[in-house]
C-alpha beads as a LAMMPS data file, in Angstrom:
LAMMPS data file: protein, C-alpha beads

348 atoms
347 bonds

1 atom types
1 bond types

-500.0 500.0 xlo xhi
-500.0 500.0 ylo yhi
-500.0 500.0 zlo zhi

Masses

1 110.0

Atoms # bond

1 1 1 91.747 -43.731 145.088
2 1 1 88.925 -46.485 146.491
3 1 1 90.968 -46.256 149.764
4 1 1 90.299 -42.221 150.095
5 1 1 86.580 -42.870 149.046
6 1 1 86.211 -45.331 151.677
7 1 1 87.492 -42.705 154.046
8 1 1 85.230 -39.701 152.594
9 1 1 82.415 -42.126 153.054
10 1 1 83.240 -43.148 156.658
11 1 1 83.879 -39.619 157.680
12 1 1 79.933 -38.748 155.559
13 1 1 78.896 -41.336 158.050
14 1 1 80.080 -39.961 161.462
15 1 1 78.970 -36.342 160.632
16 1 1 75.784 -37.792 159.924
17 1 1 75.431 -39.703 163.359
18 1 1 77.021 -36.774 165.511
19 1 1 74.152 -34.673 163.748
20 1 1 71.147 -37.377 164.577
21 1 1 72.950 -37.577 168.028
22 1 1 73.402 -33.483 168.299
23 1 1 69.593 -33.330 167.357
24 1 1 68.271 -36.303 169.555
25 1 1 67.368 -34.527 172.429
26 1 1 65.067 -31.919 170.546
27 1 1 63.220 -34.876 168.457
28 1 1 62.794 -36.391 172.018
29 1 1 61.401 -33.415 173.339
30 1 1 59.051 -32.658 170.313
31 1 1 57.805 -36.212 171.237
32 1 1 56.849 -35.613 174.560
33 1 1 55.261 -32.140 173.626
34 1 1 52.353 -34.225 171.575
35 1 1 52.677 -36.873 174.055
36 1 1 51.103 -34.239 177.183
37 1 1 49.455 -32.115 174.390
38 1 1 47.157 -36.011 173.449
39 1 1 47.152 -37.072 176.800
40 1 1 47.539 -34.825 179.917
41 1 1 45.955 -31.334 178.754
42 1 1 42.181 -32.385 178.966
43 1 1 43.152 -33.520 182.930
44 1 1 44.553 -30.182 183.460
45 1 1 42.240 -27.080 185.076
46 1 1 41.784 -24.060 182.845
47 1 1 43.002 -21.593 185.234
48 1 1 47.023 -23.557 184.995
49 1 1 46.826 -24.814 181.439
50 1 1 46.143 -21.027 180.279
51 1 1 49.161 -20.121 182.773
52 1 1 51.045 -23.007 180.802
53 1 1 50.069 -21.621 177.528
54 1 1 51.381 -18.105 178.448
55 1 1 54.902 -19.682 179.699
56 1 1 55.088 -21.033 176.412
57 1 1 54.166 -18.108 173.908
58 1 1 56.516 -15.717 176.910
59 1 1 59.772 -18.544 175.475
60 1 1 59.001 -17.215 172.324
61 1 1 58.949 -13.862 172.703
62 1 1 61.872 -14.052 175.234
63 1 1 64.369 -15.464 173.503
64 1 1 63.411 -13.872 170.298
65 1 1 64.294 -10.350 171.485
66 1 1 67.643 -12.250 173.033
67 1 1 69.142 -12.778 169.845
68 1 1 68.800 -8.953 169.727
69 1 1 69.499 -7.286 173.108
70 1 1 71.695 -10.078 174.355
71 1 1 73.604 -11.542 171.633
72 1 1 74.079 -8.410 169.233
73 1 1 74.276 -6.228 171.849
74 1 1 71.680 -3.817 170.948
75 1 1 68.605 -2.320 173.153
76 1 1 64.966 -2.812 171.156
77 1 1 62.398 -1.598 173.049
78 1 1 59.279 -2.575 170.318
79 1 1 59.139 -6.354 170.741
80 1 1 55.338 -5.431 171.312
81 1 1 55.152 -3.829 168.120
82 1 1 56.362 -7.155 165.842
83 1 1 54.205 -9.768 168.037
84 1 1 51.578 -7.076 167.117
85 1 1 51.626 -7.011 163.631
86 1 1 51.785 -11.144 163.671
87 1 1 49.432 -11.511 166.075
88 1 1 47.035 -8.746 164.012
89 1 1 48.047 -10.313 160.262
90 1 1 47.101 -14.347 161.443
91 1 1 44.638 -13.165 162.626
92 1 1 42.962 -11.175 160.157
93 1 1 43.544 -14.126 157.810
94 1 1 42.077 -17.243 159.779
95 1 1 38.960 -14.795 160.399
96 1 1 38.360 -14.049 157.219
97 1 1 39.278 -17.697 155.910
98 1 1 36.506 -19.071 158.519
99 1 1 33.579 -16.223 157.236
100 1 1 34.301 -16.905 153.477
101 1 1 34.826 -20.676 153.568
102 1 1 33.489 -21.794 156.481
103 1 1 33.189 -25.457 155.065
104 1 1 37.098 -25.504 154.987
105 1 1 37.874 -24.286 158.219
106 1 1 35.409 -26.960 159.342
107 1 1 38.121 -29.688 158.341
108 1 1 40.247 -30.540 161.006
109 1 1 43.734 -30.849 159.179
110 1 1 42.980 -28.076 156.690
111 1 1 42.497 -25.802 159.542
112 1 1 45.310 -27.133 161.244
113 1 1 46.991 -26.184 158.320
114 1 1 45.846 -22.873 157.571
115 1 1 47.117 -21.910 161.143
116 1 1 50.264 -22.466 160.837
117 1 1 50.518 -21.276 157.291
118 1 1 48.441 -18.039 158.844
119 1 1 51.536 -18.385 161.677
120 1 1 53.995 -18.414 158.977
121 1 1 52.955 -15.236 156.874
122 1 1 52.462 -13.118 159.931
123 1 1 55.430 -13.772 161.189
124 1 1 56.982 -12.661 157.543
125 1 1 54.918 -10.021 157.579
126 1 1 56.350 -8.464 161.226
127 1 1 59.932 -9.234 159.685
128 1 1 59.834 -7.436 156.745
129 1 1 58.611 -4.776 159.363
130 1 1 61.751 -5.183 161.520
131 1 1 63.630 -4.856 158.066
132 1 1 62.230 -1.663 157.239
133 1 1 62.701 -0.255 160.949
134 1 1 66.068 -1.786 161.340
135 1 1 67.568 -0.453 158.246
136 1 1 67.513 3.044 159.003
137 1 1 67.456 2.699 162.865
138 1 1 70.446 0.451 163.414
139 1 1 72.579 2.861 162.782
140 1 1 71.668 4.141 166.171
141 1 1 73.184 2.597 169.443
142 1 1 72.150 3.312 172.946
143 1 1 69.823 5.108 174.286
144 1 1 68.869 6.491 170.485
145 1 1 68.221 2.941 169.340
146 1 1 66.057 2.532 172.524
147 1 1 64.577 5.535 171.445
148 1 1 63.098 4.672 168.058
149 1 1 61.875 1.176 168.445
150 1 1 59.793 2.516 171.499
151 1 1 58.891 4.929 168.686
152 1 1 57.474 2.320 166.339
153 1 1 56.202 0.139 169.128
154 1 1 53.742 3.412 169.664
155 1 1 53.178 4.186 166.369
156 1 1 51.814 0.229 165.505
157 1 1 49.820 0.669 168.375
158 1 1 48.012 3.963 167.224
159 1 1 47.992 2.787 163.488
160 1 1 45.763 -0.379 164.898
161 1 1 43.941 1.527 166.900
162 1 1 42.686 3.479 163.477
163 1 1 41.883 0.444 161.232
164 1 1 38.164 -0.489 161.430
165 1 1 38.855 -3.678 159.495
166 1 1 40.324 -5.541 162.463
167 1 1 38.376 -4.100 165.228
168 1 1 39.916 -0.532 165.878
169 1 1 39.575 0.515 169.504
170 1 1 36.877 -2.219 170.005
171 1 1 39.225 -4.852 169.259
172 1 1 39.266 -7.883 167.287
173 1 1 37.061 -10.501 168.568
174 1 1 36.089 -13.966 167.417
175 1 1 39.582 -15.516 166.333
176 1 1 39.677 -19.069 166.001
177 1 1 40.877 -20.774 168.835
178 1 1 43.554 -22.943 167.624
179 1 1 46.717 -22.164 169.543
180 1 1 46.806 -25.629 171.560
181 1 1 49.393 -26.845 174.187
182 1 1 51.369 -29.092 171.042
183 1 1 51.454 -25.800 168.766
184 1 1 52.974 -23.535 171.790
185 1 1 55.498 -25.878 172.544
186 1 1 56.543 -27.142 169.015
187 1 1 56.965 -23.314 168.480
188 1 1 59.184 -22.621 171.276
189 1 1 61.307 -25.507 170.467
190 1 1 61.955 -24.484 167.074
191 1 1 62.593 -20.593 168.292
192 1 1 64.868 -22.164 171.137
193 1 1 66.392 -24.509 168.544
194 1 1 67.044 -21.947 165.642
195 1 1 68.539 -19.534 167.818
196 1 1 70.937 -22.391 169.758
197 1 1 71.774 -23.395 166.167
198 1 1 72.393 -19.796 164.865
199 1 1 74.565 -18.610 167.559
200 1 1 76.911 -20.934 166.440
201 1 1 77.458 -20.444 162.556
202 1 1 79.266 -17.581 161.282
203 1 1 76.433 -15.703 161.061
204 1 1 76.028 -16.014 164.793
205 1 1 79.423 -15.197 165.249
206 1 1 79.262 -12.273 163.901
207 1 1 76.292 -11.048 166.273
208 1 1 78.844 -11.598 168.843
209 1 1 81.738 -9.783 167.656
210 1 1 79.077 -6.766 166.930
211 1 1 78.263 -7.355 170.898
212 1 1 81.993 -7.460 172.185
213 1 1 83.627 -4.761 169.977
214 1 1 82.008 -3.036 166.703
215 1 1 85.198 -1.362 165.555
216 1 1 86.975 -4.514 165.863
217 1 1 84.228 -6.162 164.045
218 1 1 84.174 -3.629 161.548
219 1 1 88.275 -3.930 160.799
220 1 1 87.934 -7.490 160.487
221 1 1 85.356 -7.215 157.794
222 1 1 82.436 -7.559 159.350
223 1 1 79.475 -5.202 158.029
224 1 1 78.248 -4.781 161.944
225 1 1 74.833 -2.975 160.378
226 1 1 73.834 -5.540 158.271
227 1 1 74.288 -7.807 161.189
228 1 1 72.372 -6.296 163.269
229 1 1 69.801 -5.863 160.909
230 1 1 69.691 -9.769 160.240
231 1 1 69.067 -10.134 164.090
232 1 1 66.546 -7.461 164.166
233 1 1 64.609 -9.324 161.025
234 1 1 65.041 -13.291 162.932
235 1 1 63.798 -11.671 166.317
236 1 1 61.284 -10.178 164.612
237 1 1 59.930 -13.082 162.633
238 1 1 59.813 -15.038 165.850
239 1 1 58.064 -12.091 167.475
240 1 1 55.223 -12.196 165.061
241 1 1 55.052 -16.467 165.863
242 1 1 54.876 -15.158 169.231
243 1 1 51.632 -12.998 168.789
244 1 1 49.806 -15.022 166.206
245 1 1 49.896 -17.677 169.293
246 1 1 48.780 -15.239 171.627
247 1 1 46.114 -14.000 169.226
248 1 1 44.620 -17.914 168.425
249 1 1 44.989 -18.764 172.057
250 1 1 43.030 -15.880 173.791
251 1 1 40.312 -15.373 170.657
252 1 1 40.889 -11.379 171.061
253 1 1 43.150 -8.681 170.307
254 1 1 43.064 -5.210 171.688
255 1 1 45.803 -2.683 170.753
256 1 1 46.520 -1.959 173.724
257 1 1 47.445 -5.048 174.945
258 1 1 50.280 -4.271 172.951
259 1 1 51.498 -0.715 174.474
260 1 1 55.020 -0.168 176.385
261 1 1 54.694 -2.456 178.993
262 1 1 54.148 -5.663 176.805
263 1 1 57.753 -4.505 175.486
264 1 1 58.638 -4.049 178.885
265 1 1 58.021 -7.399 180.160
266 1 1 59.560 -8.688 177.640
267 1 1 63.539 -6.918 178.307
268 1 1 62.525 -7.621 181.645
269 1 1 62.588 -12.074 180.776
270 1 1 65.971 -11.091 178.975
271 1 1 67.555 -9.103 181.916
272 1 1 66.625 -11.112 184.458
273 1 1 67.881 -14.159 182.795
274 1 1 71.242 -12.754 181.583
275 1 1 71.911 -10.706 178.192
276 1 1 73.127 -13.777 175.796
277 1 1 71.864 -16.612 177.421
278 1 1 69.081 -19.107 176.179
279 1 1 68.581 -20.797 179.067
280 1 1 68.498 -17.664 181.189
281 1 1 65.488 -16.410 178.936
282 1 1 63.332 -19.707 179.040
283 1 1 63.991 -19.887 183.071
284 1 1 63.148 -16.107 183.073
285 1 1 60.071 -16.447 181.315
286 1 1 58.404 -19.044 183.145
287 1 1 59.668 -17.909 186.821
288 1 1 57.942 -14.234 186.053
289 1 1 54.943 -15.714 184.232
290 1 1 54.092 -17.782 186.905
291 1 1 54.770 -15.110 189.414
292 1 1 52.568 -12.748 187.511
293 1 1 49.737 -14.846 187.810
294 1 1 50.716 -15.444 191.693
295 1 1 50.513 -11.789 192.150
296 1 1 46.725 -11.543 190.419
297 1 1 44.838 -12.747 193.442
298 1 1 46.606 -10.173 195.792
299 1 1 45.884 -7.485 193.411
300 1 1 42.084 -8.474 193.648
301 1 1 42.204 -7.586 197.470
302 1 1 44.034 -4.778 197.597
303 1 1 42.920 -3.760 193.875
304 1 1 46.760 -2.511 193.713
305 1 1 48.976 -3.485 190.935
306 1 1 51.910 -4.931 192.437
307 1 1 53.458 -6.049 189.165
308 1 1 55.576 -3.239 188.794
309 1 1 56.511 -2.656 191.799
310 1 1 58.383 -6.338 192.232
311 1 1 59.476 -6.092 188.470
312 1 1 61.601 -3.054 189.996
313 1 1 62.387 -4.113 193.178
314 1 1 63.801 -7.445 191.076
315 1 1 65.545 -5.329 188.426
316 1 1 66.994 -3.063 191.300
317 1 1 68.106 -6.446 193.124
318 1 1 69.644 -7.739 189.601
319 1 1 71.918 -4.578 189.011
320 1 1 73.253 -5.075 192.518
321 1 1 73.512 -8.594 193.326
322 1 1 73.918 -9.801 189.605
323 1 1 74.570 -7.390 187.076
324 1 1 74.937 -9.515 183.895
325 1 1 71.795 -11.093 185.071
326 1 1 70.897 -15.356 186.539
327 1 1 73.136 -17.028 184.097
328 1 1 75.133 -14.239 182.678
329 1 1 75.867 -15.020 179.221
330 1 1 76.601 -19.159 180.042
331 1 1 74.433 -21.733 179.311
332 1 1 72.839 -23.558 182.499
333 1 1 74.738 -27.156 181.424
334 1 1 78.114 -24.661 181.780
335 1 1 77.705 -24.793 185.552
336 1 1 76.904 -28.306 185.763
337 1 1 79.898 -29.813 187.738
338 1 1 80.206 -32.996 185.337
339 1 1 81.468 -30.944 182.720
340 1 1 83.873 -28.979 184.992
341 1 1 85.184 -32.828 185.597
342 1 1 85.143 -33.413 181.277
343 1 1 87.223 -30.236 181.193
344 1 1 89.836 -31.414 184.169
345 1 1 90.083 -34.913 182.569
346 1 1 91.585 -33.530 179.195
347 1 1 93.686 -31.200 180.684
348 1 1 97.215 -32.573 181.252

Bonds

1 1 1 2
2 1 2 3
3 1 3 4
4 1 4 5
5 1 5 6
6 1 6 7
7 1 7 8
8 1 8 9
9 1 9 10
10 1 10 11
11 1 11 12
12 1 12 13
13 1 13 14
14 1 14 15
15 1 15 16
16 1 16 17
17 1 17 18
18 1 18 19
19 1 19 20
20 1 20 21
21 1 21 22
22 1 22 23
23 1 23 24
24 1 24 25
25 1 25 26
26 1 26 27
27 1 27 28
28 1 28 29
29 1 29 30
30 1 30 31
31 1 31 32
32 1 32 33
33 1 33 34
34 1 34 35
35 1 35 36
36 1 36 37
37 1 37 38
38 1 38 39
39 1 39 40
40 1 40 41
41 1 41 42
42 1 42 43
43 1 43 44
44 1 44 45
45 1 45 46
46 1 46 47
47 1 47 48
48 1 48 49
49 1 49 50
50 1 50 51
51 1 51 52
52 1 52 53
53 1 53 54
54 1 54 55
55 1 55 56
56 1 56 57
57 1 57 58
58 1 58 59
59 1 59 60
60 1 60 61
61 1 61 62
62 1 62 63
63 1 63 64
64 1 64 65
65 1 65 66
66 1 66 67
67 1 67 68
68 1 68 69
69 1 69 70
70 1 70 71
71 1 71 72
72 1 72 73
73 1 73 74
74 1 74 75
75 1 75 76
76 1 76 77
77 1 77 78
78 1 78 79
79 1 79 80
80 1 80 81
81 1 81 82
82 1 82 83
83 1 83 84
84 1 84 85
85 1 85 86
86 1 86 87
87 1 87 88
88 1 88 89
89 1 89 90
90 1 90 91
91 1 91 92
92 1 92 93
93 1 93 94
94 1 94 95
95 1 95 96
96 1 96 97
97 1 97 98
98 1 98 99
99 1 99 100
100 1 100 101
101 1 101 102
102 1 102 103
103 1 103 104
104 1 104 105
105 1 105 106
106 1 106 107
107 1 107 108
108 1 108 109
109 1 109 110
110 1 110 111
111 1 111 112
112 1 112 113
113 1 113 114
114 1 114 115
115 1 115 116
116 1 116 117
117 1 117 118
118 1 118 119
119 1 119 120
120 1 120 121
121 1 121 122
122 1 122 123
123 1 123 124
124 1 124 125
125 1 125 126
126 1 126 127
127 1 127 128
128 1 128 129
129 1 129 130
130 1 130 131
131 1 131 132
132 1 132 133
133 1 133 134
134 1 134 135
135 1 135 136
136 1 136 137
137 1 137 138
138 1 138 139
139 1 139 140
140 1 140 141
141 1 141 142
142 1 142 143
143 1 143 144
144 1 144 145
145 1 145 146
146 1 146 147
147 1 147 148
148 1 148 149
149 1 149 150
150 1 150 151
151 1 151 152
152 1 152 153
153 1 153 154
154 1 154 155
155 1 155 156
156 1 156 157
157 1 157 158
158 1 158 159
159 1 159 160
160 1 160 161
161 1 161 162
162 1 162 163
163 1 163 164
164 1 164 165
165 1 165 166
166 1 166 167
167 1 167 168
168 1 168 169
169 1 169 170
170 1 170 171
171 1 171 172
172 1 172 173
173 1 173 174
174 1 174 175
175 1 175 176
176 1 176 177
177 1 177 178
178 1 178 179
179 1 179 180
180 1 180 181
181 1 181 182
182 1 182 183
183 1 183 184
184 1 184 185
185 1 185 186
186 1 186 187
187 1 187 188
188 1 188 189
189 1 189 190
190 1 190 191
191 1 191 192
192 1 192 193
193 1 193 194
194 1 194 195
195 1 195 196
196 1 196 197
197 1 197 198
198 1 198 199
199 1 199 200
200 1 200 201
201 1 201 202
202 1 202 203
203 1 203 204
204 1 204 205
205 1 205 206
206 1 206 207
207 1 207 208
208 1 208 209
209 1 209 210
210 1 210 211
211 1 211 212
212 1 212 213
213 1 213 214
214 1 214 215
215 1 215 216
216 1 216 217
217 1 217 218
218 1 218 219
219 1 219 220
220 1 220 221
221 1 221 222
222 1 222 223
223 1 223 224
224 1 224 225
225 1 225 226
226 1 226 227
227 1 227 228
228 1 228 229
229 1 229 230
230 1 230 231
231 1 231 232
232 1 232 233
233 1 233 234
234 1 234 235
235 1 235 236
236 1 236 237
237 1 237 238
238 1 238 239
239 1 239 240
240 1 240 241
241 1 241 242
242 1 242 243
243 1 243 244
244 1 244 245
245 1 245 246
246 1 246 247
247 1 247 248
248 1 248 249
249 1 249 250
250 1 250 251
251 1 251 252
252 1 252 253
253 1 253 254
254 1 254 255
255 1 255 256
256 1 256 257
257 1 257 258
258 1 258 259
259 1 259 260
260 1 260 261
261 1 261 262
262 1 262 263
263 1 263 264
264 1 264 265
265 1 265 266
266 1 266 267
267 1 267 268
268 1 268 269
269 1 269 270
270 1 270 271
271 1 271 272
272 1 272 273
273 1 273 274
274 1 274 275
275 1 275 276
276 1 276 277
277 1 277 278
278 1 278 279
279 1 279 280
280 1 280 281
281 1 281 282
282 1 282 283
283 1 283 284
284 1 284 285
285 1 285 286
286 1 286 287
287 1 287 288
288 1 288 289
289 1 289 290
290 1 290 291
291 1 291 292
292 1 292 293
293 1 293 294
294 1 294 295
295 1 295 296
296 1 296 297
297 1 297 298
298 1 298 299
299 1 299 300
300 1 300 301
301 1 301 302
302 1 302 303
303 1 303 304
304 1 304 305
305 1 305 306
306 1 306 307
307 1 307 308
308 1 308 309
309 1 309 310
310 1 310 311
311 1 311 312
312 1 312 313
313 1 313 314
314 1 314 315
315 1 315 316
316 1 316 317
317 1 317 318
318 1 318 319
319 1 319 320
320 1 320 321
321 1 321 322
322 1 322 323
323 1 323 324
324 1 324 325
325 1 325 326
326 1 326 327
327 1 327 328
328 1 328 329
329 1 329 330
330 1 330 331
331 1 331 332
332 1 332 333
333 1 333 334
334 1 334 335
335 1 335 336
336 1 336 337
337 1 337 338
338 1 338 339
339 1 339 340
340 1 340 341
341 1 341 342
342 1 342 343
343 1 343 344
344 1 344 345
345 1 345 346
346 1 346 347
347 1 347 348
């Protein structure tokens, strides 16, 4: 009896190391978020730190609608609309915080703290929103699915567009600026981290199998709507991180900042990257944010919109050169050849 709860207690022990060792890496890289965030981002020029800023918030938003179109398998086309309503709903609520009690928000930790807690419920907010469109609409597949959520992008567009309280056409000026380069980052850790994590459990597993094969998911037990509708909700939450950021980092909102092709740069991040792939996203998002930004000088001499154009010419490459996009659905430490050599070594 002591024997077997030495054993129990030894084996408590290793889990408990493998997990500090398993989560190592992403404490380390937390540290040197606030490390740059305290040290380098005064030294930087405004121009790059707001490009920096947008890589960031882009990780979000990325690998957010991943964990739908890549690991469940299904086609969303209203990202926009959920980084919308958290962008709209923080906000509205930091605003409002700041007119009412301005000696609060005058506090540097309790307004640090009312911005994330403002991050937190608009984020809920936009989830409960991708429950309620999800529910009915994930049903769908294809080109249907596709379909609606454009719908609703659209129709969260228009619906801001008539609400005088935050702006209306005009816009929503004068939100706190808060978003900083610690926040971003933090945030895109903990969507890249979550999702890593989630993709994993059973839970995640079960996005998979509704990816691979839905009947077979289905005759295995697996109720392949309310999985989907779980992904829908968890990319939605981290949507509505994703525009709160944007929203406290640019001190304006406009609806239409939020129309079709917001959504469509976003697919475009998961495409080009690979459908299922984490690291494909994050790479994805920073090689088209920075290339965006590239492209803004040459569109103020020609005062043509090349954007498009090379998003096209790049999706038109993808489908012919590599169809299940950069990585696929691997991991970029997959190709790495040391672990080809881990996998040889084991093998008899």
């Amino acid at each position: 009896m002591e024997l077997s709860h030495k054993l129990l207690a030894i084996e408590k022990m290793q889990v408990k190391r493998s997990g500090l060792t398993r989560n190592l890496p992403w404490l380390v890289a937390l540290a040197v978020v606030w490390t740059i965030s305290g040290f380098a981002t005064p030294l930087v020029n405004a121009y790059y730190f707001s490009i920096v800023i947008y890589v960031g918030i882009n990780v979000v938003l990325a690998v957010s609608l991943n964990l739908v179109n890549g690991f469940t398998g299904q086609f969303s086309m209203g990202h926009a609309g959920f980084m919308a309503i958290g962008g709209y709903t923080s906000a509205f609520l930091t605003t409002s915080l700041r007119s009412f009690y301005p000696t609060l928000m005058s506090h540097p930790f309790a307004e640090q703290g009312i911005f994330i807690g403002a991050l937190i419920i608009g984020a809920l907010v936009a989830s409960v929103a991708g429950y309620l469109v999800g529910l009915p609409s994930l049903r769908l597949k294809g080109d249907y699915l596709a379909i609606v959520t454009l719908g609703f992008g659209e129709i969260i567009r228009v619906f801001l567009l008539n609400i005088e309280a935050i702006g209306g056409a005009r816009g929503m000026p004068g939100i706190p600026s808060l978003s900083s380069f610690g926040w971003v980052y933090t945030f895109a850790l903990i969507t890249v981290f979550v999702i890593a994590r989630l993709t994993v459990t059973p839970i995640g597993r079960e996005f998979l199998g509704v990816r691979e094969d839905e009947i077979a998911s289905e005759a295995m037990g697996v109720n392949t709507t309310q999985a989907k509708v779980r992904a829908f909700v968890i990319g939605a939450f981290f949507a509505g991180i994703g525009g709160g950021l944007f929203a406290h980092f640019l001190s304006y909102l406009n609806p239409s900042t939020f129309d079709f092709n917001k959504s469509f740069d976003i697919i475009i991040m998961v495409v080009l990257g690979g459908m299922g792939t984490i690291t494909g996203s994050v790479i994805a998002a920073c090689l088209l944010t920075v290339l965006r930004e590239g492209l803004r000088s040459l569109q103020e001499i020609t005062h043509i919109d090349f954007r498009m154009i090379i998003y096209s010419m790049i999706l038109i490459l993808m489908m012919i050169l590599r169809p299940n996009g950069l990585f696929g659905t691997k991991e970029i430490w997959e190709f790495l050849p040391f672990r080809n050599f881990k996998q040889k070594k084991k093998s008899p």
